[in-house]
C-alpha positions in Angstrom: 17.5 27.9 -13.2 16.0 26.1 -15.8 14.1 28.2 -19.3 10.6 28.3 -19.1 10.2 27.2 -22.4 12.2 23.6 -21.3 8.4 22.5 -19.5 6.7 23.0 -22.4 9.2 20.6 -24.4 8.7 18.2 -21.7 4.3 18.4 -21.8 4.9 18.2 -25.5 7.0 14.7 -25.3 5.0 13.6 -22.8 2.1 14.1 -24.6 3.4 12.5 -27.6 4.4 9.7 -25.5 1.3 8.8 -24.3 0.2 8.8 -27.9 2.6 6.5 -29.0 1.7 4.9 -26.3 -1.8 4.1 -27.3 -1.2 3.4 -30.6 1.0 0.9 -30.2 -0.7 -1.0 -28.3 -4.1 0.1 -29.5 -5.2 0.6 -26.3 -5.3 4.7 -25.4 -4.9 5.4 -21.4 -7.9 6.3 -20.6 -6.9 8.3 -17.2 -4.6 10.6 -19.5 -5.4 14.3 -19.9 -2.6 15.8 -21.9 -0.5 17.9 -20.2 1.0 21.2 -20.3 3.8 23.5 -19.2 2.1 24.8 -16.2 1.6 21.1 -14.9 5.3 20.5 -15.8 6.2 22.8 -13.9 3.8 21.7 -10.6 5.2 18.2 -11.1 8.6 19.0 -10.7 7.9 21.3 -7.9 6.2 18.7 -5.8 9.1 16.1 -6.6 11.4 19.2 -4.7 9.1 19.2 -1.9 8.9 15.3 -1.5 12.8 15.6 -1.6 12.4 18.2 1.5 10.2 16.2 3.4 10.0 12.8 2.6 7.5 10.4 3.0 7.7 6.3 2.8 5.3 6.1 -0.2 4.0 8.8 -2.5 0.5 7.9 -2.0 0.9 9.4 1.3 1.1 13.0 0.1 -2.4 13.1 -1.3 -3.8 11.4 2.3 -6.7 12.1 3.9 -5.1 11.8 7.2 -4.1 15.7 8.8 -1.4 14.5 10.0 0.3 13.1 7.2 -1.4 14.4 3.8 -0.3 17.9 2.2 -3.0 20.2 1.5 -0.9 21.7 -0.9 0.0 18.9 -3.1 -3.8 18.1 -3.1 -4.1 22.0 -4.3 -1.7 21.4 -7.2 -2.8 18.7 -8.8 -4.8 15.3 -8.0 -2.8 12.3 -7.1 -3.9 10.3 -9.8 -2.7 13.1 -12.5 1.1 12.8 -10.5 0.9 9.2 -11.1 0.0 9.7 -15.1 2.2 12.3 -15.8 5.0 10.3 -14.2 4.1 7.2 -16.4 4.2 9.4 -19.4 6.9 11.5 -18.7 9.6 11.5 -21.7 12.3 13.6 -22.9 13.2 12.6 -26.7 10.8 12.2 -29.3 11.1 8.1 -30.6 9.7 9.2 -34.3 13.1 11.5 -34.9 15.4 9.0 -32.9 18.0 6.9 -34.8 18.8 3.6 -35.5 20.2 1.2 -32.9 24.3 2.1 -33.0 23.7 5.6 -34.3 24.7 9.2 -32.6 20.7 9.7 -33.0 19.9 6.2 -31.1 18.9 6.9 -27.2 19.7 3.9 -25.1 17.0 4.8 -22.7 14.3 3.5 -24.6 15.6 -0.2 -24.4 17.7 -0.3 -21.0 15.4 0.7 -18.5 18.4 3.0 -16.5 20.3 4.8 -18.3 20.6 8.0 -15.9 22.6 10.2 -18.8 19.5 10.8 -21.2 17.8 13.2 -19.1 20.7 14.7 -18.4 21.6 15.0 -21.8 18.4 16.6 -22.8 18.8 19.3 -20.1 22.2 20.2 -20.8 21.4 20.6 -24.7 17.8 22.6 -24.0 20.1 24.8 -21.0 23.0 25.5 -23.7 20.8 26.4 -26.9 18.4 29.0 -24.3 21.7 31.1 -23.7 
């Protein structure tokens, strides 16, 4: 089980993400609303239901349709927040990373897969909550 207190790291980055964002290329998302540990949480939780039952495209779980749309995940938060908060979501702050080459330097932010980072951050947020 992952610490509470690991979501509210998340909202934070993500939130300071999004700012970054915006100012760096002076245009602020205008469909953000910053986020916060409770929504953390929801978000993750609907990606472990979409892992249960899956669906061909995530659009699908917001539907209209009774027969394929999940009340629920319309219930936890709008489709269009799902979509932002997955945009936005980041686990490292880029104002306290390092240079390119240094232990501080996270290769995520210039290779678009690197699959360790998050991993990284959980393992070193799991280990100091014990």
């Amino acid at each position: 089980m992952l610490p509470t207190a690991i979501f509210g790291k998340i909202a934070e980055e993500a939130n300071r993400y999004a700012q970054q964002t915006a100012e760096r290329t002076g245009q602020p998302d205008a469909d953000w609303t910053p986020t916060n540990e409770r929504e953390v949480k929801a978000y993750f939780g609907l990606w472990i239901l979409m892992g249960i039952n899956q669906l061909p495209d995530i659009h699908m779980y917001w539907s209209d349709n009774k027969y394929i749309g999940h009340q629920g995940f319309k219930e936890c938060m709008t489709r269009n927040t799902f979509i932002k908060l997955s945009q936005h979501l980041h686990l490292n702050n880029n104002t306290t990373q390092g240079p390119p080459g240094s232990p501080l330097y996270d290769k995520s932010s210039t290779q678009a897969i690197n699959s360790l980072t998050p991993v990284h951050f959980l393992l070193v947020h799991v280990d100091s909550s014990s």
